[in-house]
mmCIF file of the protein (N, C-alpha, C, O) and its ligand, coordinates in Angstrom:
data_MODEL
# 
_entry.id   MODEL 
# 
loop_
_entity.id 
_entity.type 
_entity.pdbx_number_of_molecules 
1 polymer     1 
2 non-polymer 1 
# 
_entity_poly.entity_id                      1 
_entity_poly.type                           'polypeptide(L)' 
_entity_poly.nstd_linkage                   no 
_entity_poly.nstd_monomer                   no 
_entity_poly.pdbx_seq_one_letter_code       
;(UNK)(UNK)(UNK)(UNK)(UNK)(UNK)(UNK)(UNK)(UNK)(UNK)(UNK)(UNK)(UNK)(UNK)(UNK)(UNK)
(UNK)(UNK)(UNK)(UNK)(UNK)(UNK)(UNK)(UNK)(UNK)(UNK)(UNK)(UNK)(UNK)(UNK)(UNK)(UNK)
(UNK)(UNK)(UNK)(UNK)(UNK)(UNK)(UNK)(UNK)(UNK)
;
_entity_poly.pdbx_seq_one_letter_code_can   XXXXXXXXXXXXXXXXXXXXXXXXXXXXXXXXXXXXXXXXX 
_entity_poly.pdbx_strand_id                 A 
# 
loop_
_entity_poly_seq.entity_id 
_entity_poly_seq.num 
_entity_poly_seq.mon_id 
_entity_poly_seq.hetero 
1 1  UNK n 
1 2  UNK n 
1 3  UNK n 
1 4  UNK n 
1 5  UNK n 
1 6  UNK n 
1 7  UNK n 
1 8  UNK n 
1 9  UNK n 
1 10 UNK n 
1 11 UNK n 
1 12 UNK n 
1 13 UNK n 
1 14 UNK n 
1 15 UNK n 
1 16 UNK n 
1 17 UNK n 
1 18 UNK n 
1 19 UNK n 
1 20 UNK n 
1 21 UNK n 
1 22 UNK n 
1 23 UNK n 
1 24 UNK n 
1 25 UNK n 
1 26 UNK n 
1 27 UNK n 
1 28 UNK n 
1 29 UNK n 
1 30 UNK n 
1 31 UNK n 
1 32 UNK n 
1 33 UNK n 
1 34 UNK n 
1 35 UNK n 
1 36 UNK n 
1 37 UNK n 
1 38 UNK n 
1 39 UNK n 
1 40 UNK n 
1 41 UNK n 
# 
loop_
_struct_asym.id 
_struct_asym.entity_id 
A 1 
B 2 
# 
loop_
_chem_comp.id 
_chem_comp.type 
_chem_comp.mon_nstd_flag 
UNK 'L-peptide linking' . 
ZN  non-polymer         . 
# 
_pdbx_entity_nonpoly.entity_id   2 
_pdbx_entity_nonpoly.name        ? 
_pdbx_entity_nonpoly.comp_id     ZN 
# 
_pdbx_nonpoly_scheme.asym_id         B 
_pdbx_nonpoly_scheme.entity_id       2 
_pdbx_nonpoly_scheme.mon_id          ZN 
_pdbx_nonpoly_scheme.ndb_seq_num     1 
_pdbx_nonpoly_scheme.pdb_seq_num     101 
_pdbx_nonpoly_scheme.auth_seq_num    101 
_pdbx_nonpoly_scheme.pdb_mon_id      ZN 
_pdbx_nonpoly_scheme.auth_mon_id     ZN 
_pdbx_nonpoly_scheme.pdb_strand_id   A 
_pdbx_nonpoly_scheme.pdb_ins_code    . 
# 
loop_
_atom_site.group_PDB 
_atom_site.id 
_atom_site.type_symbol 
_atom_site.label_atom_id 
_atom_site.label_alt_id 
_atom_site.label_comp_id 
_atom_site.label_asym_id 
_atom_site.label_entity_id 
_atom_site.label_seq_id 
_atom_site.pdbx_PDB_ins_code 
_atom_site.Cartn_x 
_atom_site.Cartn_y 
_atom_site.Cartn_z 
_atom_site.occupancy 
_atom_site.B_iso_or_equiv 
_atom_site.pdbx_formal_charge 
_atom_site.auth_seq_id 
_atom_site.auth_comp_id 
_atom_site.auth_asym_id 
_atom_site.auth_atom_id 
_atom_site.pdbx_PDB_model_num 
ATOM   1   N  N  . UNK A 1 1  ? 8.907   10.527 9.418   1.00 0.00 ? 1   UNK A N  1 
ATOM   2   C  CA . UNK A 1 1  ? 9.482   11.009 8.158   1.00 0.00 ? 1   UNK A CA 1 
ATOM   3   C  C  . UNK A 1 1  ? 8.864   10.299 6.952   1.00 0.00 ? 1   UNK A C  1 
ATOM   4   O  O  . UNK A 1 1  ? 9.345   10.587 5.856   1.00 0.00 ? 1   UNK A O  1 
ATOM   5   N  N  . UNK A 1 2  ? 7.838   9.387  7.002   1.00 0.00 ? 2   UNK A N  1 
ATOM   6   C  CA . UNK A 1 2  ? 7.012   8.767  6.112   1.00 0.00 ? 2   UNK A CA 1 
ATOM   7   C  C  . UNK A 1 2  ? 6.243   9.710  4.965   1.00 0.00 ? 2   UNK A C  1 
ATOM   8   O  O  . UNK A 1 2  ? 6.056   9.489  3.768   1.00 0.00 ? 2   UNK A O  1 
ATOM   9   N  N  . UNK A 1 3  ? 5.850   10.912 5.850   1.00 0.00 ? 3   UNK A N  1 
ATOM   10  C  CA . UNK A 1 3  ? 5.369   11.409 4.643   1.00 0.00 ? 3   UNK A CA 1 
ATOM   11  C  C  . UNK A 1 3  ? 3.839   11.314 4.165   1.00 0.00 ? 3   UNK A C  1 
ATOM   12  O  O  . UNK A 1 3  ? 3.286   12.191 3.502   1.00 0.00 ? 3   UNK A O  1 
ATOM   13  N  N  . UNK A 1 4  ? 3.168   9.992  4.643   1.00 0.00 ? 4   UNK A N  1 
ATOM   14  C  CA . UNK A 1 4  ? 2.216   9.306  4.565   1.00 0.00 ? 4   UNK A CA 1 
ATOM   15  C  C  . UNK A 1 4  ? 1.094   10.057 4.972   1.00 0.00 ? 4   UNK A C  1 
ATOM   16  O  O  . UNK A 1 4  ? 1.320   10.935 5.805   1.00 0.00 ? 4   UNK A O  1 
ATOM   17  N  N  . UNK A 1 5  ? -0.178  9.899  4.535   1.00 0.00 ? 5   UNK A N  1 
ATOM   18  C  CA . UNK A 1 5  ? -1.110  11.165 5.559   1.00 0.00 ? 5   UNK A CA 1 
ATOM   19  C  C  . UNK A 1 5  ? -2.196  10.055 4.741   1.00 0.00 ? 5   UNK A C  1 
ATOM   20  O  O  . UNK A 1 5  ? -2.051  9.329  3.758   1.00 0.00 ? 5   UNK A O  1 
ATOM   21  N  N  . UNK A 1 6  ? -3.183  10.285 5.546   1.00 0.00 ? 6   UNK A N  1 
ATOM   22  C  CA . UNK A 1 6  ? -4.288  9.811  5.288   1.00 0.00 ? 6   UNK A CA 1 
ATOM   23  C  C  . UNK A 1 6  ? -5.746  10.520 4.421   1.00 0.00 ? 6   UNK A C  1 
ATOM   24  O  O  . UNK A 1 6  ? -6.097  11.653 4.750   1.00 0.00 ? 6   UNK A O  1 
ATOM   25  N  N  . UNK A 1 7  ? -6.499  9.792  3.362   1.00 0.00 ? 7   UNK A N  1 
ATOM   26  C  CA . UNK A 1 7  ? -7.322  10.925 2.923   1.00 0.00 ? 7   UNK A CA 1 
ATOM   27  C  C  . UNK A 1 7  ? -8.522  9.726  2.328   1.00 0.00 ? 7   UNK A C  1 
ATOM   28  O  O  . UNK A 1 7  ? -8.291  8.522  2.223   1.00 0.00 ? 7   UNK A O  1 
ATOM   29  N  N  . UNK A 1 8  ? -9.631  10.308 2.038   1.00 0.00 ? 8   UNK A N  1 
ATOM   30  C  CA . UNK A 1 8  ? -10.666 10.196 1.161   1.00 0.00 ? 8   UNK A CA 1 
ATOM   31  C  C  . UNK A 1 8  ? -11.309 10.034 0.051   1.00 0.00 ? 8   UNK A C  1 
ATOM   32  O  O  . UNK A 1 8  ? -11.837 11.074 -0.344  1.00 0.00 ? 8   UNK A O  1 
ATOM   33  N  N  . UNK A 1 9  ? -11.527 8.771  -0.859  1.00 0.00 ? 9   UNK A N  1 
ATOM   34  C  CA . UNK A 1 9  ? -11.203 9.157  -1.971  1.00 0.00 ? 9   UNK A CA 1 
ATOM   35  C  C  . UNK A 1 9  ? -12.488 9.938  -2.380  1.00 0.00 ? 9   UNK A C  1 
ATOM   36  O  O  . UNK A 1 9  ? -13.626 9.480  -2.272  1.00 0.00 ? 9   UNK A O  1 
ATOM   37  N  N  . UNK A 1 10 ? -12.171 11.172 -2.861  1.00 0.00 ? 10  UNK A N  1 
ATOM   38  C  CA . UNK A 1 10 ? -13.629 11.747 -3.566  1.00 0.00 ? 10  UNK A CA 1 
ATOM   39  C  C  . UNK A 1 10 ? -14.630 10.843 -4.591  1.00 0.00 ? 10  UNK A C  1 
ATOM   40  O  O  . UNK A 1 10 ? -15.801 11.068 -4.896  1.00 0.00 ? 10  UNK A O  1 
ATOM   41  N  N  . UNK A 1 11 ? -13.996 10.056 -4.890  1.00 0.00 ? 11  UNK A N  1 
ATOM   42  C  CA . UNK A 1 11 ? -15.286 8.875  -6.084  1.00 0.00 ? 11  UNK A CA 1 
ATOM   43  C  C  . UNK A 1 11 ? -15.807 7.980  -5.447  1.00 0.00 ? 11  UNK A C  1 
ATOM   44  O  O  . UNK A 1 11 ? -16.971 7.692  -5.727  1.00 0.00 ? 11  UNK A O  1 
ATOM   45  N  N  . UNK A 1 12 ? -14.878 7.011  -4.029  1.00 0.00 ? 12  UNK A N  1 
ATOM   46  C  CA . UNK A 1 12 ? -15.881 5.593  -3.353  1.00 0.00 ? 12  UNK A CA 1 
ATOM   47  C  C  . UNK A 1 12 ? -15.763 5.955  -2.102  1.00 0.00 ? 12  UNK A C  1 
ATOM   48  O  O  . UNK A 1 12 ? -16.100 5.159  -1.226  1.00 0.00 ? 12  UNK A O  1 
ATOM   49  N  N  . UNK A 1 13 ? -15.310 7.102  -1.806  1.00 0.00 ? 13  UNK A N  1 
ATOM   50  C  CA . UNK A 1 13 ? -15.118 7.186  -0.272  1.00 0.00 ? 13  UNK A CA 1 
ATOM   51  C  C  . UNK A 1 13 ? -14.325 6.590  0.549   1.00 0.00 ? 13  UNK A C  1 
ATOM   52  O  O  . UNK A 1 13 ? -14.088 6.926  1.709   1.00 0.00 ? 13  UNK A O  1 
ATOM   53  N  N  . UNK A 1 14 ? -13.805 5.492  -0.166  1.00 0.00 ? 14  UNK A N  1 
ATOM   54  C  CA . UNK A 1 14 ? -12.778 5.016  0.833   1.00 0.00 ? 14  UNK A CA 1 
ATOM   55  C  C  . UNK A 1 14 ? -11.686 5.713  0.834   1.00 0.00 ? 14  UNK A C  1 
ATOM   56  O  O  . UNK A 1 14 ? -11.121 6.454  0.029   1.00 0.00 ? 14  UNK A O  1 
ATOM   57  N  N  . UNK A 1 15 ? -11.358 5.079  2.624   1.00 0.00 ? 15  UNK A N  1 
ATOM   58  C  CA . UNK A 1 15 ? -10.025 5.651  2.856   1.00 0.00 ? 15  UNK A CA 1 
ATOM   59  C  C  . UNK A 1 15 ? -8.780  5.628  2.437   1.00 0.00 ? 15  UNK A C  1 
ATOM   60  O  O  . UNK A 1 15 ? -8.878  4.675  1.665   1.00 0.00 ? 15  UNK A O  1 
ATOM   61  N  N  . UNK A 1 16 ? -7.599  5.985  2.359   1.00 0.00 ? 16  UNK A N  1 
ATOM   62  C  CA . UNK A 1 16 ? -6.500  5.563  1.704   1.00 0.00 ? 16  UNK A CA 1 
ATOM   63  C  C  . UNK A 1 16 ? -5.466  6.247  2.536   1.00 0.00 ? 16  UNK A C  1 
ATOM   64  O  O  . UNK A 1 16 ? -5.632  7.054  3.451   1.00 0.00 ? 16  UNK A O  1 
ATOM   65  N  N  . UNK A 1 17 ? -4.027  5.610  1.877   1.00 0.00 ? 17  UNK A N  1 
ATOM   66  C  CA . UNK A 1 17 ? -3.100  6.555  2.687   1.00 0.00 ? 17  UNK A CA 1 
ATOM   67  C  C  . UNK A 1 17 ? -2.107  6.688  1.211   1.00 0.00 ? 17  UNK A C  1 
ATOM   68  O  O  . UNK A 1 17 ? -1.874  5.832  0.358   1.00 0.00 ? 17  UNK A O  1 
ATOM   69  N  N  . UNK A 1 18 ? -1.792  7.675  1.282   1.00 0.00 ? 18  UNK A N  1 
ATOM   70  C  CA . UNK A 1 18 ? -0.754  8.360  0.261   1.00 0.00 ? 18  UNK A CA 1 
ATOM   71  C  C  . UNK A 1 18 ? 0.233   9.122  0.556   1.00 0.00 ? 18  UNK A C  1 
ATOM   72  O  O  . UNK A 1 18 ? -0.022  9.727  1.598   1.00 0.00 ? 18  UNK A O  1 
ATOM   73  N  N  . UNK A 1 19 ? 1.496   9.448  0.030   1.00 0.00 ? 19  UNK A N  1 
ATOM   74  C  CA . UNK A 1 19 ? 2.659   10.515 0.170   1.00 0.00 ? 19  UNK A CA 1 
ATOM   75  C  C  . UNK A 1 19 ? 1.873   12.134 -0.132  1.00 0.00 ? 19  UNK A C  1 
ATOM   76  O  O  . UNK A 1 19 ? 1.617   12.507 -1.277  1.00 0.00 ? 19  UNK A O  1 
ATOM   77  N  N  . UNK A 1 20 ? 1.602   12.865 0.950   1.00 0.00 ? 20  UNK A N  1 
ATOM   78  C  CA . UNK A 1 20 ? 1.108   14.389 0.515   1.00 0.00 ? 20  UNK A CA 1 
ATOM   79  C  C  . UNK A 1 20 ? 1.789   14.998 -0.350  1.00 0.00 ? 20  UNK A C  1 
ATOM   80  O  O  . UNK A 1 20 ? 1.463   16.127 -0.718  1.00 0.00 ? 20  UNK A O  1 
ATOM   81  N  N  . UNK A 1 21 ? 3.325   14.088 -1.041  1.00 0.00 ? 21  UNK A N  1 
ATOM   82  C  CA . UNK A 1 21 ? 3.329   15.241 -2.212  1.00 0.00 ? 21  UNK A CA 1 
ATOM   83  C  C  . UNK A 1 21 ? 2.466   14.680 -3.455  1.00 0.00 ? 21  UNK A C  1 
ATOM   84  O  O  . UNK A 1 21 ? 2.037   15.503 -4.262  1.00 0.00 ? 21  UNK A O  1 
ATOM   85  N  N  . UNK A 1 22 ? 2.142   13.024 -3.674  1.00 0.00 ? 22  UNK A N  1 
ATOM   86  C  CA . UNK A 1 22 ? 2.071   12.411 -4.827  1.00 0.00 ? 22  UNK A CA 1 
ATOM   87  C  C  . UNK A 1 22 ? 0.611   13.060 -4.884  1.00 0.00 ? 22  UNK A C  1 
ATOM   88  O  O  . UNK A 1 22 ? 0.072   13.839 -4.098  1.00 0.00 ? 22  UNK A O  1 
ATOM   89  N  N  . UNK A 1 23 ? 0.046   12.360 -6.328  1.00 0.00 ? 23  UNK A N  1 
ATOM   90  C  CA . UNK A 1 23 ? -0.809  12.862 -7.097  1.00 0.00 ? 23  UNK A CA 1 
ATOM   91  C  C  . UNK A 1 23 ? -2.050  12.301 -6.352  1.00 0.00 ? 23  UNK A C  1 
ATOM   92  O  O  . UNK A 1 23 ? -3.034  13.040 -6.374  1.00 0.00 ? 23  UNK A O  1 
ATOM   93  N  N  . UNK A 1 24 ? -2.168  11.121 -5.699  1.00 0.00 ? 24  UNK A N  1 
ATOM   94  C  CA . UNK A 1 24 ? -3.365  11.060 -4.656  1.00 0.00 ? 24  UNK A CA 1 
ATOM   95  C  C  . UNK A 1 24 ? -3.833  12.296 -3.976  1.00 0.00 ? 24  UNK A C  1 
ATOM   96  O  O  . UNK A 1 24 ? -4.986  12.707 -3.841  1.00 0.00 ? 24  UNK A O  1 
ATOM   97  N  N  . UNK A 1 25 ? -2.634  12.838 -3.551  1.00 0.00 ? 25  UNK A N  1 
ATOM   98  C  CA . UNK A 1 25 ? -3.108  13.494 -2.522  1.00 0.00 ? 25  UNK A CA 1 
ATOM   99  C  C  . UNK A 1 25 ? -3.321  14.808 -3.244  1.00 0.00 ? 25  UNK A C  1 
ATOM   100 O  O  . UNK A 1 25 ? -4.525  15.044 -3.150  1.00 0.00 ? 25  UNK A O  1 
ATOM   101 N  N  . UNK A 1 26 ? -2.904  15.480 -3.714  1.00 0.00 ? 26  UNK A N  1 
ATOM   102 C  CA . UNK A 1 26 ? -3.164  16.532 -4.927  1.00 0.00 ? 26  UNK A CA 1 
ATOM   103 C  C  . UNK A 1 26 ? -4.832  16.017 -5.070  1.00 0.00 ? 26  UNK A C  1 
ATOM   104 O  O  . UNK A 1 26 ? -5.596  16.821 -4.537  1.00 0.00 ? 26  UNK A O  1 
ATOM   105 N  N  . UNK A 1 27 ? -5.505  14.829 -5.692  1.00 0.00 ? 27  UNK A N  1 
ATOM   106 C  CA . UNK A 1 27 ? -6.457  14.893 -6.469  1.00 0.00 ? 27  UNK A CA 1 
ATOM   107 C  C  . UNK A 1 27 ? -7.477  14.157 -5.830  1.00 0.00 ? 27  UNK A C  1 
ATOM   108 O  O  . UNK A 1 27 ? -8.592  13.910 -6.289  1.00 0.00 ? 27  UNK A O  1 
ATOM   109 N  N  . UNK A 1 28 ? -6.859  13.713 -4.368  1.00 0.00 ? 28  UNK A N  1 
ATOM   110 C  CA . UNK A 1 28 ? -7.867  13.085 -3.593  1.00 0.00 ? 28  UNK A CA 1 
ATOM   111 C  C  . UNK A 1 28 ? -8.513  12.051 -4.198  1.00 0.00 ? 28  UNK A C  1 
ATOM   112 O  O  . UNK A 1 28 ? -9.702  12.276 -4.425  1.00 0.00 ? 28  UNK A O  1 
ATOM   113 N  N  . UNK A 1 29 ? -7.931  10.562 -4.662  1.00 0.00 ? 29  UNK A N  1 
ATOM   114 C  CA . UNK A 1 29 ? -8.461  9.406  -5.504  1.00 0.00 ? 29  UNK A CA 1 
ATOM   115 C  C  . UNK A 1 29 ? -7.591  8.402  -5.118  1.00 0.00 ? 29  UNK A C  1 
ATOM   116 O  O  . UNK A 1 29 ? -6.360  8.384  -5.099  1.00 0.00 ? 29  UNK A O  1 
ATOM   117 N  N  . UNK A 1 30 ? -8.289  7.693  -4.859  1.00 0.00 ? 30  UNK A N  1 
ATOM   118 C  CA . UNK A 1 30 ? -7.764  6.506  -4.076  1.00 0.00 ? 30  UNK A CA 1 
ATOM   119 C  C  . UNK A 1 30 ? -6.411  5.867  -5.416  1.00 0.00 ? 30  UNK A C  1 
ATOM   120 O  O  . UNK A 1 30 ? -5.182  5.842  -5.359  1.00 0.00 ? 30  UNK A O  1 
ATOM   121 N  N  . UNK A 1 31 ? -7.310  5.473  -6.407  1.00 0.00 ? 31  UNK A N  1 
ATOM   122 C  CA . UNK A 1 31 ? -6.691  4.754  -7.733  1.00 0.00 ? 31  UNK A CA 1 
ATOM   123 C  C  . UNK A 1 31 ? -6.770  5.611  -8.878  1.00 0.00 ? 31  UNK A C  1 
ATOM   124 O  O  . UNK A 1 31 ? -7.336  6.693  -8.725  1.00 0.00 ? 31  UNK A O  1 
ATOM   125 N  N  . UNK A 1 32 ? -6.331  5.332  -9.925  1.00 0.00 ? 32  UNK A N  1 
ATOM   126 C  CA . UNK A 1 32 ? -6.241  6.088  -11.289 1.00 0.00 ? 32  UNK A CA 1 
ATOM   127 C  C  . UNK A 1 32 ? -7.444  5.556  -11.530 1.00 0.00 ? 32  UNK A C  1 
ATOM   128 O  O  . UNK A 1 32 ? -7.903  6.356  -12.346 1.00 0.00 ? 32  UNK A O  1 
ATOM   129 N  N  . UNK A 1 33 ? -8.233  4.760  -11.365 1.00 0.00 ? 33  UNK A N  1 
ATOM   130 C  CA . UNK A 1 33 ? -9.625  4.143  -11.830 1.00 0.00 ? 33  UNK A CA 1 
ATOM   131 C  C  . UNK A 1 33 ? -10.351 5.294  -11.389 1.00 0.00 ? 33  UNK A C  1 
ATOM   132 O  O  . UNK A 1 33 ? -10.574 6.187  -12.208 1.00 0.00 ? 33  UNK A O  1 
ATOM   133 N  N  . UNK A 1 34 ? -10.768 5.402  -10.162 1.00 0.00 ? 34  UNK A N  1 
ATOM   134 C  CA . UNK A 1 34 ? -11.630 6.147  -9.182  1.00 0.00 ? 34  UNK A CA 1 
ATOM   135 C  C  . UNK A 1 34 ? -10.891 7.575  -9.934  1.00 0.00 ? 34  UNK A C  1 
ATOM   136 O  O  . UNK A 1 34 ? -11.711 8.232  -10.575 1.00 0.00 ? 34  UNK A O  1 
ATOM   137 N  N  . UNK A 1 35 ? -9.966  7.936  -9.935  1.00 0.00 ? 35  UNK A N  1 
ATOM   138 C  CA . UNK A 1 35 ? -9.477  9.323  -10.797 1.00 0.00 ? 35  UNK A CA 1 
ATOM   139 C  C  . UNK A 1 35 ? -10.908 9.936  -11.698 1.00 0.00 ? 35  UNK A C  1 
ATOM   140 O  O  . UNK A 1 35 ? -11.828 10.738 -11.542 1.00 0.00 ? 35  UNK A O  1 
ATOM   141 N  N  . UNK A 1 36 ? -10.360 8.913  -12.773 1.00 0.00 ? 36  UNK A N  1 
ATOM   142 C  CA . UNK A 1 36 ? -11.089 8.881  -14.015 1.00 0.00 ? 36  UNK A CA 1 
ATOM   143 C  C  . UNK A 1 36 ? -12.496 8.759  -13.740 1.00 0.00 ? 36  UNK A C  1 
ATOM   144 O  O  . UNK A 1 36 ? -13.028 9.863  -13.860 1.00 0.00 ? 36  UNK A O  1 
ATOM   145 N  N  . UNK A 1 37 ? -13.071 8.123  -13.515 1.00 0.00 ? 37  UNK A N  1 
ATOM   146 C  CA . UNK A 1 37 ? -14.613 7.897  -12.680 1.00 0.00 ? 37  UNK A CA 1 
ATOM   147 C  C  . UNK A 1 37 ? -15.126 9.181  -12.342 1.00 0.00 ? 37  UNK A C  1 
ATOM   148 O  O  . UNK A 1 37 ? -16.185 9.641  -12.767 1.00 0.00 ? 37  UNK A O  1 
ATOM   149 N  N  . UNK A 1 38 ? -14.200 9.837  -11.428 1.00 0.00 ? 38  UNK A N  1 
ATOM   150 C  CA . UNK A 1 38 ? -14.160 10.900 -10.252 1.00 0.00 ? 38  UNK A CA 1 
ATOM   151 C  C  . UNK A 1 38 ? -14.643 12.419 -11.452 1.00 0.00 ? 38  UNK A C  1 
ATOM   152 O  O  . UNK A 1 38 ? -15.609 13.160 -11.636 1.00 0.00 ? 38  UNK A O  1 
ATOM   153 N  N  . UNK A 1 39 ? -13.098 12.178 -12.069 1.00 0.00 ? 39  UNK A N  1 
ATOM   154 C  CA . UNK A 1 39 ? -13.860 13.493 -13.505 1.00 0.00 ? 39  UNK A CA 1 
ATOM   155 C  C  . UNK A 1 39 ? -14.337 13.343 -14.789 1.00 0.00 ? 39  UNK A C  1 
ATOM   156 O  O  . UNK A 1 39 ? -14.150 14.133 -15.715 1.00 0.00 ? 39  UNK A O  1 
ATOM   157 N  N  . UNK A 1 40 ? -14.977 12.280 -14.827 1.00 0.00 ? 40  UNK A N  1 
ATOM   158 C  CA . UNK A 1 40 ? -15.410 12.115 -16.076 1.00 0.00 ? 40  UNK A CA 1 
ATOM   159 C  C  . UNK A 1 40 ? -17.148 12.256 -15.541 1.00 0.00 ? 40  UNK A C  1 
ATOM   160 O  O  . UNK A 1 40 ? -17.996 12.304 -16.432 1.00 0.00 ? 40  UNK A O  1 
ATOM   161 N  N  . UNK A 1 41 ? -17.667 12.326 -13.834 1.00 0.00 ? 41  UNK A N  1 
ATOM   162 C  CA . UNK A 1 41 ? -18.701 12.532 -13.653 1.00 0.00 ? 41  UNK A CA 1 
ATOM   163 C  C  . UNK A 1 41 ? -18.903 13.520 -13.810 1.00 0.00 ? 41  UNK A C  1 
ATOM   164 O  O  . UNK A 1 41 ? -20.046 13.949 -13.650 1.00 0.00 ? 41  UNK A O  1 
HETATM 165 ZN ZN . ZN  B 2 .  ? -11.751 5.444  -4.775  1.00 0.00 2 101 ZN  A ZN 1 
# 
């Protein structure tokens, strides 16, 4: 019931684990750093 799922971050590649509803997982980014990084390329 965790919720937890595992994913990729699209900017360093590392792995991460996040809640599939939160915004990680929506935008596939490890951190709000890597976010920003991610679309500002
Ligand atoms: Zn990242």
């Amino acid at each position: 019931m965790s919720g937890l799922e595992r994913y990729d971050c699209d900017n360093c590649e590392k792995a991460f684990k996040a809640h599939s509803a939160s915004n990680a997982a929506a935008n596939a980014y490890c951190s709000p750093n890597c976010e920003s990084e991610g679309k500002g390329f």
